[in-house]
matplotlib code that plots the C-alpha trace (Angstrom):
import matplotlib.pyplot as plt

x = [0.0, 1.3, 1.0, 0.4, -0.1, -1.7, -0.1, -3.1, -6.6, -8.0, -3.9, -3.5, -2.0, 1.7, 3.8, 5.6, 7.8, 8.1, 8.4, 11.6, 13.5, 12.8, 14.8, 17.5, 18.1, 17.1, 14.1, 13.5, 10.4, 9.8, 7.4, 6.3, 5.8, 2.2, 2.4, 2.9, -0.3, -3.0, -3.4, -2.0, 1.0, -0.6, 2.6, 2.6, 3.5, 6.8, 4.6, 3.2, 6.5, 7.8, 4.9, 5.7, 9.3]
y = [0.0, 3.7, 6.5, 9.3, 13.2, 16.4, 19.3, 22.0, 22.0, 20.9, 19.5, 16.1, 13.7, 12.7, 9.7, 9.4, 7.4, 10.8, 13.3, 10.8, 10.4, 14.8, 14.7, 12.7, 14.2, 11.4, 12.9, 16.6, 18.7, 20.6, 23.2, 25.7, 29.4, 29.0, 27.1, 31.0, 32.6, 31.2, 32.2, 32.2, 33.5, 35.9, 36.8, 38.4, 37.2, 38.3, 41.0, 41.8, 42.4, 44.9, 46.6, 47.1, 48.5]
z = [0.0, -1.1, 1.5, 0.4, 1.5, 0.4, 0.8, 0.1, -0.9, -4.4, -5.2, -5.8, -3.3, -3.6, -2.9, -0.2, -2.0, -4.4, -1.6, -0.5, -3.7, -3.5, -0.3, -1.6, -4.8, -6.7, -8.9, -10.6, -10.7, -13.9, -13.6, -16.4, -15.6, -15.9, -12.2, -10.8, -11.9, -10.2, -6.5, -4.1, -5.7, -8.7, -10.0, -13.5, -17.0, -18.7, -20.4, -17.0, -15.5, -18.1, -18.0, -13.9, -14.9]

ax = plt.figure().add_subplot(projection="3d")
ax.plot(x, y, z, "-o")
ax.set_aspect("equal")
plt.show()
């Protein structure tokens, strides 16, 4: 049987087995900057940003 844990609400349960191998080094998250706009974080877009300067 997998354990597994949730870290926020409406995300998707993960491995332990995953969150493991992340504290050893032995797996990499790719993320795409898409994965900062939704709250809570908000941050802008590229465009967004150099609009701001």
């Amino acid at each position: 049987m997998t354990t597994s844990i949730v870290l926020g609400k409406d995300l998707p349960p993960l491995p332990m087995e995953l969150l493991t191998a992340r504290d050893h080094g032995e797996v990499l998250f790719i993320v795409g900057a898409g994965a900062s706009y939704p709250a809570p974080s908000s941050l802008p877009d590229f465009g967004g940003l150099v609009a701001d300067i």
